[in-house]
C-alpha positions as a printed Julia matrix, in Angstrom:
348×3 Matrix{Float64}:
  -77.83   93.39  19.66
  -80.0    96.35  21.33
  -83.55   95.18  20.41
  -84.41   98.24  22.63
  -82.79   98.16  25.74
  -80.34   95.82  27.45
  -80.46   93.06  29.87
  -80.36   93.89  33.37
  -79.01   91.4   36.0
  -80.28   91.86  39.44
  -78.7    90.15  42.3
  -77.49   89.99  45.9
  -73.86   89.4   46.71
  -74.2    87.32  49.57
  -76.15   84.53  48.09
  -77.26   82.85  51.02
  -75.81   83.61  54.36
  -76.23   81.98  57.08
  -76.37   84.17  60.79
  -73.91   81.72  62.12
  -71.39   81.59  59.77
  -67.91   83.34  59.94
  -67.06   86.35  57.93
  -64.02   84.58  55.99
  -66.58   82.2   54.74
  -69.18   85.16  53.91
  -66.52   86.93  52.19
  -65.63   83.32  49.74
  -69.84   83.21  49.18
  -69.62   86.91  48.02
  -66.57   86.04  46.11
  -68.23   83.0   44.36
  -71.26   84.9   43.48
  -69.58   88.01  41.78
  -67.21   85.06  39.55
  -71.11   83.57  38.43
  -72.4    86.81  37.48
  -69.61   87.73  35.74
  -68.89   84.72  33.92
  -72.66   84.49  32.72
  -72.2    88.6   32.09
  -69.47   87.95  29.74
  -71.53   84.89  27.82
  -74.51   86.72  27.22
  -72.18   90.01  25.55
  -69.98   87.23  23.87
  -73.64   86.37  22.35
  -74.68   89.64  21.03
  -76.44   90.13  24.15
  -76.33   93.99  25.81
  -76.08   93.91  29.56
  -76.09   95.74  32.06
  -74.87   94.75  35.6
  -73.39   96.89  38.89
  -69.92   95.0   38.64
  -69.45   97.06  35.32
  -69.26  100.15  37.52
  -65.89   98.97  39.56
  -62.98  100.75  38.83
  -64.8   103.38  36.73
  -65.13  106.21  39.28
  -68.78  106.16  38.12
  -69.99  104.07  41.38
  -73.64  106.23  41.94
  -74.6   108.37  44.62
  -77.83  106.91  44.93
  -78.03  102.73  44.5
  -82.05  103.27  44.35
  -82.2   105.52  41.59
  -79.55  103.14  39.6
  -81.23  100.37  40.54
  -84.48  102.26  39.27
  -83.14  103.5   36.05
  -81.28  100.31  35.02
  -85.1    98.23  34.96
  -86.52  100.9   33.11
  -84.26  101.04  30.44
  -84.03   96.83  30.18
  -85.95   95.31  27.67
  -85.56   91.91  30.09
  -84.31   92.1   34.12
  -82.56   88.41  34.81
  -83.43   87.84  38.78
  -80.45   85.74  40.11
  -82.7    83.4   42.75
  -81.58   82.63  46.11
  -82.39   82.61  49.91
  -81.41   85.78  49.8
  -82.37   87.48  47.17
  -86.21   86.9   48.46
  -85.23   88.48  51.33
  -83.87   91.49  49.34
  -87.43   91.94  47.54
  -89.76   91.3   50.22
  -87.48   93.69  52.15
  -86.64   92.04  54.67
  -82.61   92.16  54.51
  -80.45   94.28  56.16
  -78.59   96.81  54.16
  -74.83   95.97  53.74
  -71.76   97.14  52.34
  -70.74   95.56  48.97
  -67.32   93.96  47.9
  -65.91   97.5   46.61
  -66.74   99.2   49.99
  -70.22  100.89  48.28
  -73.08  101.41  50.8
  -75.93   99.6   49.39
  -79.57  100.38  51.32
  -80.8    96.82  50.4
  -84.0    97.49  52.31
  -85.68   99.96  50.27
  -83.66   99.18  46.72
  -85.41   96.01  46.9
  -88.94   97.64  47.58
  -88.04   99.56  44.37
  -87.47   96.2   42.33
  -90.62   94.41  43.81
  -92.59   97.68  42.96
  -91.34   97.5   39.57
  -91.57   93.93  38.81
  -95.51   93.79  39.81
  -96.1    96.85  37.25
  -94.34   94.46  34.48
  -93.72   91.01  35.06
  -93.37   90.0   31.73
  -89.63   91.71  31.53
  -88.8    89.98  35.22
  -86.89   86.22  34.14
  -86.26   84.03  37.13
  -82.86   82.35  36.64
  -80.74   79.96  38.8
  -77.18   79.29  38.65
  -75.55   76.95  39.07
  -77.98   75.55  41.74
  -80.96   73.66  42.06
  -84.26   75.1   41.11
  -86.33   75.94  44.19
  -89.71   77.16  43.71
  -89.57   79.55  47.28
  -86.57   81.79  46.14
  -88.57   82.65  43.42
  -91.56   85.7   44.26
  -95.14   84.44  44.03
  -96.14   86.5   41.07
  -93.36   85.06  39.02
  -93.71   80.69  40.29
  -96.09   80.42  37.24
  -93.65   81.68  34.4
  -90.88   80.32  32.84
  -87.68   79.28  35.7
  -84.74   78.89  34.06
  -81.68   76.59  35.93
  -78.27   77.76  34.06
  -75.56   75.64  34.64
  -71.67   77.44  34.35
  -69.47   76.86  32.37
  -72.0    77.51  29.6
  -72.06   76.52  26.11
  -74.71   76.89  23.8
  -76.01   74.09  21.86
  -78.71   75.46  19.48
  -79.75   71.49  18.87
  -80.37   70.6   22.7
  -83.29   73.14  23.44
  -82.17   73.08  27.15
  -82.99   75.53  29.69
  -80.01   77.82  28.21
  -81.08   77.41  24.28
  -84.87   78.72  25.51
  -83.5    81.57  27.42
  -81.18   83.0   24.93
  -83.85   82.73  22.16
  -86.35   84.7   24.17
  -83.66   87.32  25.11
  -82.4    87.39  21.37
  -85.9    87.47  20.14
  -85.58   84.33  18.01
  -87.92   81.72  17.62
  -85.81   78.45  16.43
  -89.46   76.59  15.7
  -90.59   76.47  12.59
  -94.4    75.18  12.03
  -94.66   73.24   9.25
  -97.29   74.52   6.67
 -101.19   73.88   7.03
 -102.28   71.0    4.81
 -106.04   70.47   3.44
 -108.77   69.92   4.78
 -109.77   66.27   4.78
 -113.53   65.5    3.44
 -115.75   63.43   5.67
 -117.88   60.98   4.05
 -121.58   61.19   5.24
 -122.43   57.81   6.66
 -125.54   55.4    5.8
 -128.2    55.54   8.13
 -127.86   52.58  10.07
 -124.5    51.8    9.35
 -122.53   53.48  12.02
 -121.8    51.55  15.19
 -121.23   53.14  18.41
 -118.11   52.18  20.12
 -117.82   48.96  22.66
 -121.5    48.03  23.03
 -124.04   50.28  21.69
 -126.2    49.94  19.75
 -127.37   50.71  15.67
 -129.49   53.53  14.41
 -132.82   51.44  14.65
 -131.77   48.58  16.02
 -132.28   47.11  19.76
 -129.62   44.72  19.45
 -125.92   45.73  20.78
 -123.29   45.86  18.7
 -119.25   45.58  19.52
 -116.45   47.2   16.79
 -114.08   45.22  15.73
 -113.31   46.95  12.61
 -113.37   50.52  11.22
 -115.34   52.87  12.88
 -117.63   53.48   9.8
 -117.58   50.11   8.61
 -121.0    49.12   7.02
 -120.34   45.41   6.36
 -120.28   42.15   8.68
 -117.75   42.9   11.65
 -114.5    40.34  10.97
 -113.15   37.87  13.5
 -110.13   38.93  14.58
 -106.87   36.23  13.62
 -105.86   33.6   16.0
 -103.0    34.77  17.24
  -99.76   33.16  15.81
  -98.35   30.22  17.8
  -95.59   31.13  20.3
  -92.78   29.38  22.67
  -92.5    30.81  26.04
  -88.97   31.37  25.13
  -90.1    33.63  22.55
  -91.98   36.24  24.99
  -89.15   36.6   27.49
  -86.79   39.09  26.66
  -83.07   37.56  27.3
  -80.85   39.29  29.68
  -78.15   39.11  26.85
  -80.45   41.01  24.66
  -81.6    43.25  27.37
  -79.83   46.9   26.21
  -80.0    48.77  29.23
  -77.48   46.03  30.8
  -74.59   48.44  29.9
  -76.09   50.45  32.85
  -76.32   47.44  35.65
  -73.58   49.51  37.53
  -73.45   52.56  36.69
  -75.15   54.54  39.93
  -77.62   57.1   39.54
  -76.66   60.6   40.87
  -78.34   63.53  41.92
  -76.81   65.72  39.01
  -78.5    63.3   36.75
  -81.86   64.52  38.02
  -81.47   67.96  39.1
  -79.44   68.97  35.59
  -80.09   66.34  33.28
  -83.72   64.95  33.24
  -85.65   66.94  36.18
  -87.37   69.72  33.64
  -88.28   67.11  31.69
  -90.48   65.11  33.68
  -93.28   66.62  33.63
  -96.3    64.9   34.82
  -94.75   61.97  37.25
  -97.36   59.49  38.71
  -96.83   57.34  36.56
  -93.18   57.38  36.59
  -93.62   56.96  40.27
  -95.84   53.69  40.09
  -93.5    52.33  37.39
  -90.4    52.63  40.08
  -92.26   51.3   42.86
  -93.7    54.22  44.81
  -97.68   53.49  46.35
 -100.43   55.28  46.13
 -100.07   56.66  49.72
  -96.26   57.79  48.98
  -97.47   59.54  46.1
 -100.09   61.83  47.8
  -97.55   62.57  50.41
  -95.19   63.87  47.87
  -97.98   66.24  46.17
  -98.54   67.23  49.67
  -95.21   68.33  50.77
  -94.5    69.75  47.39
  -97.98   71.31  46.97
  -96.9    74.83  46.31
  -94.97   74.22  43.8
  -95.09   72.63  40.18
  -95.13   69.18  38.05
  -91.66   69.89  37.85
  -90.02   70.45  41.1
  -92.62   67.57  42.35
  -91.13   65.23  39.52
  -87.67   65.69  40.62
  -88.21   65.5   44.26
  -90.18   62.18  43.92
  -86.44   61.25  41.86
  -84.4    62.08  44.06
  -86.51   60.36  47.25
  -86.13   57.45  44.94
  -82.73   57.8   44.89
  -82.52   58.54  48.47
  -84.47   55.17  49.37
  -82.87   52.73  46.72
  -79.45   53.52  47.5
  -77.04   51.47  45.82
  -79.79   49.56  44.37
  -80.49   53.19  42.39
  -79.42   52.34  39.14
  -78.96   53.7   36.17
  -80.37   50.72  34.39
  -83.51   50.81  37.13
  -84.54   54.04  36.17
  -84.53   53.93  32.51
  -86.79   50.43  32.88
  -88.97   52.47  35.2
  -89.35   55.22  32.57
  -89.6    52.21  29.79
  -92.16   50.98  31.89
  -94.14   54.66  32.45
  -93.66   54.98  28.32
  -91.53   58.11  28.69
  -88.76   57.28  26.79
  -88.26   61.07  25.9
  -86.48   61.01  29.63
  -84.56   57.78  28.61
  -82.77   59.62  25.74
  -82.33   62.81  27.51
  -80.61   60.7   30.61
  -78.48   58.76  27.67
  -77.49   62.48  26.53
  -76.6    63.83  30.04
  -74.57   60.86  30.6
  -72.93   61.05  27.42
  -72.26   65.0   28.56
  -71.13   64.1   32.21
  -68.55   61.78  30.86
């Protein structure tokens, strides 16, 4: 699939190195990275996706004499550039990483190649896709100018499910130009009836078109006749309002613990807005706007799952599965109850 142009992956090697750490254990983080940008390499091309990637070069006798002008060609020729967020690939674009020498003994000036990229991505952000493997989502590895579009967590080994819509399903349609949603058709037009003057009651306690009494709907809305009583409700046994614990269907859960992977991979994009999730599981009003505070820069997202995973902090063993879904139940989002049933079904 060409679509006019391939997919370039941009990337730094050393994913995340720390100034104290020893060089065996920078070469095994170099080592680790390279296996995760091959791996996803090969899935995309297995998918009828064209990409283009430096790796591809090794072995070739076609390494280039100038990284910049590579670097430089490769995003203008990509119809899509996939940046591979970490600590250090920030550094790389705000220029602020020392140059190195790469795992095939290649000179790479990282300093200026990644002024080239940042250069390149403000002229066209629309082709720049932040992406994060195999790691958690966080919002400072990605640049400013990108934090409002569309972060994508991959986990490896990947396998596309076309019926999930995960983060994986969304990317590949966008980089296969395919749109899997399907509107349904526009119906008619539904015809208003003009009301009687007089006859339409405003709602809770206003009042009638020429009248100075106050009315209160109980009926329909454009109901012109005498309001009904509402039925007395039905007789009832205590027994009969109290759910049993027998009955209760999340029991199957009373043990099972919650785990980070759970929120980080399984139900943290799909939070959304979280507040009320938040009240449901027992956070106050005062933990809440600490949370937005520390997590200000970022989205509903990343906010959503760090407020989870405080939870799960706090609760310890107490965090259980069976907790959190009756939270959720509680908050009504029981679109995050069945995609937490999925991931578990998944993890085991």
């Amino acid at each position: 699939m060409s679509n006019d142009g391939p997919v370039f992956i941009s990337y730094t090697e050393n994913p995340d190195v720390d100034a104290e750490e020893n060089e065996p254990t920078r070469r095994e983080k170099r080592a680790e990275q390279r296996r995760l940008i091959r791996e996803f390499a090969e899935f995309l091309v297995d998918k009828g996706i064209e990409v283009e990637y430096d790796q591809m070069l090794e072995g070739t006798g076609q390494d280039p004499e100038n990284w910049i002008l590579w670097t430089s060609e490769m995003i203008k020729r990509a119809r899509f550039v996939l940046m591979i967020c970490t600590s250090n690939y920030i550094k790389y674009l705000t220029s602020s990483q020392p140059d190195e020498i790469n795992s095939y003994g290649t000179y790479r000036p990282l300093y200026e190649e990644g002024k080239i990229v940042f250069s390149m991505m403000m002229q066209k952000l629309k082709k720049f896709v932040p992406i994060f493997l195999n790691r958690p989502r966080r919002l400072e590895h990605v640049p400013i100018a990108l934090q409002g579009s569309s972060v994508y967590e991959i986990r490896l080994p990947a396998q596309l499910d076309l019926h999930r819509h995960g983060p994986l399903e969304v990317l590949y349609a966008r980089l296969s130009a395919q749109n899997p949603y399907k509107a349904p058709p526009t119906g008619n037009i539904v015809r208003l009836q003009a009301p009687k003057l007089g006859s339409v009651r405003s709602l809770g306690g206003g009042r009638c078109f020429g009248s100075q009494e106050p009315v209160r709907v109980s009926g329909p809305l454009m109901s012109s006749g005498p309001t009904p009583q509402p039925a007395a409700p039905a007789a009832t046994s205590a027994a009969s309002s109290v759910v049993s614990p027998a009955t209760n269907p999340w029991n199957k859960y009373a043990n099972r613990k919650v785990n980070e992977n759970m929120i980080t991979n399984g139900i943290g994009e799909h939070i959304g807005v979280w507040m009320s999730i938040a009240r449901k599981l027992g956070f106050s009003n005062g933990q809440i706007d600490n949370l937005k505070h520390d997590h200000r820069l970022e989205g509903q997202a990343e906010q959503g799952m760090q407020m989870l995973l405080k939870w799960l902090k706090d609760k310890g063993k107490d965090a259980t599965v069976k907790a959190l879904i009756e939270g959720l139940e509680k908050a009504n989002r029981m679109d995050v109850v069945e995609r937490l049933e999925e991931y578990i079904k998944e993890e085991t």
